[in-house]
Every structure is written in structure tokens, then in C-alpha cells.
N, C-alpha and C positions, 0 to 999 in steps of 0.2 A: 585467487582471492575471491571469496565467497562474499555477497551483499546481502541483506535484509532490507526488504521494503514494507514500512508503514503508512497505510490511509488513513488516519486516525480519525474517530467518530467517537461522537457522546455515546451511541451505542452499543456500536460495533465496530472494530480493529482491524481492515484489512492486513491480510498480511502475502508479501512475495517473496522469494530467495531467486536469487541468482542461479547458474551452471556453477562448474567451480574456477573456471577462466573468468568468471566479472561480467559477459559480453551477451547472454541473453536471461531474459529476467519470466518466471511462470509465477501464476497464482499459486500459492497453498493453503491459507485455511482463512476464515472469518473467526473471530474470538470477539465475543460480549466484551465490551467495558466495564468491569466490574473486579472487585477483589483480588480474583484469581487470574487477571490478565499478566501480571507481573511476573507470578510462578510460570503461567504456561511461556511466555515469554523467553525464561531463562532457560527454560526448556527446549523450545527451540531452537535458539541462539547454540545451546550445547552440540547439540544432536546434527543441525546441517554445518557446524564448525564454520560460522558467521564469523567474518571479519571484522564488515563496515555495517554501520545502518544508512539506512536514505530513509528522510520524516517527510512526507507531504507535506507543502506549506502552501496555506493556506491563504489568497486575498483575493480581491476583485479583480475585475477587467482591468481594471484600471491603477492596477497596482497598489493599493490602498487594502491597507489590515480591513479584514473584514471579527464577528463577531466572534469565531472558531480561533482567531490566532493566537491570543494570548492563551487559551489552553492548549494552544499545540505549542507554545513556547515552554509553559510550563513540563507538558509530559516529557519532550526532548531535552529538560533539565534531568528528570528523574531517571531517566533511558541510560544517560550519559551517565550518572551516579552511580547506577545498579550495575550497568556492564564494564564500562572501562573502556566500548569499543570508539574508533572516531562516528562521529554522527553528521552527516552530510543533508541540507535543507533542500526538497526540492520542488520546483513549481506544480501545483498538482492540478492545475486548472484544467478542466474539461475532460479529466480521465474518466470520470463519472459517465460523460455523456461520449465518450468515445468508446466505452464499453460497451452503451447502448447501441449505438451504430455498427457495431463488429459484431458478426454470429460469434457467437460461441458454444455452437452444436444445438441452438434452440431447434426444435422442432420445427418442421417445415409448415409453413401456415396453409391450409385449406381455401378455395374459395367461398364452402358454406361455413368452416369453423374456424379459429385462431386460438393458439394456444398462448398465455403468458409465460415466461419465464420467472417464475420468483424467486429465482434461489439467489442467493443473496450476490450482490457483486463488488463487495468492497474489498476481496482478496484480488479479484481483475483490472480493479482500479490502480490499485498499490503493483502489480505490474507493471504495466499501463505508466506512471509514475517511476518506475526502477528502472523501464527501459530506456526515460527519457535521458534517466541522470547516464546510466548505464551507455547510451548512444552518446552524448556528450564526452564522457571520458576518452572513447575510442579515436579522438580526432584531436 
């Protein structure tokens, strides 16, 4: 069984799959939020032969909706509408910043110069989130 992981953003859409046992989860692309996120989407979904999705969900520390959730409630309605596949919620707290914390081939930093990484990280995040759900299952 193959998974699909979504980090959803107002701007941009991480996005992760699965191996095709379900049991370890890789980044694959950032997609803009816009128009054409739906097409590429189904796209997707066709092409790695997606089973499940897993949505980041989004709240505080504290367990408390934050301002992002009722549009990640809504997109996981439209998700569920367009595919047909089950769609499984998963805590996505601090994937963001656990990205930051894990190399991931950044360039080694100098002691007269440092490099930034900018390349975008919300496909790592949505990992990062699929492995959790994905680690979960396995027990």
C-alpha cells in the first residue's frame, strides 16, 4: 500500500509518497497553491498508484485549532471529493523545524563563510509527517 503525504500551505503544498510496503515515507515535490494544484495532484496520485492520503493537521502546542485549520479542513474535504482515496489526519507539529534540525545534504558551512539552504522544505516536512503517521501504523 502506497501513501501520499500532504504539508499544506497557503502557498505551497508539500508533498511525500511512500515505498510501496506503506513503511518508509521520501520527499517528492513542492507544488504552489494555486489553480493547477488539483490537476497536478491527480497526477500524482495516478502515476505513484496512491492508495491513502495522510493531511497534516494543523494546531498549537496545546492542542487548540490554530488559524490554518479550518482551511486544512476544508482542502481535506475537496481531497476526499476528487479522489475517492481514505484520507487519514496527521499531527504535523514541528516537522517544519525538524527539517531544519536534520541535514539534508546542505553544504558544509566554512568557518569564514556559511551557506543558506533555500530550497524550499515543505516536501521534507510532509515526509517528516508521513513517517510519523507511517511509524504509528507499524505498531
Amino acid at each position: 500500500m502506497k501513501y501520499l503525504g500532504i504539508d499544506y500551505g497557503t502557498k505551497k503544498i508539500g508533498i511525500a509518497t511512500s515505498d510501496d510496503g506503506g513503511s518508509i515515507a521520501f520527499p517528492y515535490k513542492v507544488i504552489p497553491n494555486n489553480e493547477k494544484f488539483f490537476e497536478i495532484l491527480s497526477s500524482i496520485i495516478t502515476s505513484e498508484k496512491i492508495s491513502e492520503i495522510v493531511i497534516g493537521y494543523s494546531v498549537m502546542g496545546n492542542n487548540t485549532r490554530n488559524d490554518i485549520s479550518d482551511d486544512i479542513d476544508a482542502f481535506a474535504e475537496i481531497i476526499t471529493q476528487l479522489t475517492g482515496l481514505p484520507i487519514h489526519m496527521q499531527d504535523e507539529r514541528f516537522s517544519s523545524s525538524a527539517v531544519s534540525a536534520f541535514n539534508w545534504s546542505k553544504p558544509v558551512a566554512t568557518p569564514r563563510r556559511t551557506q543558506k539552504d533555500t530550497t524550499p522544505q515543505d516536501d521534507r516536512a510532509a515526509a517528516i509527517m508521513l513517517q510519523r503517521f507511517l511509524d504509528k501504523k507499524t505498531f
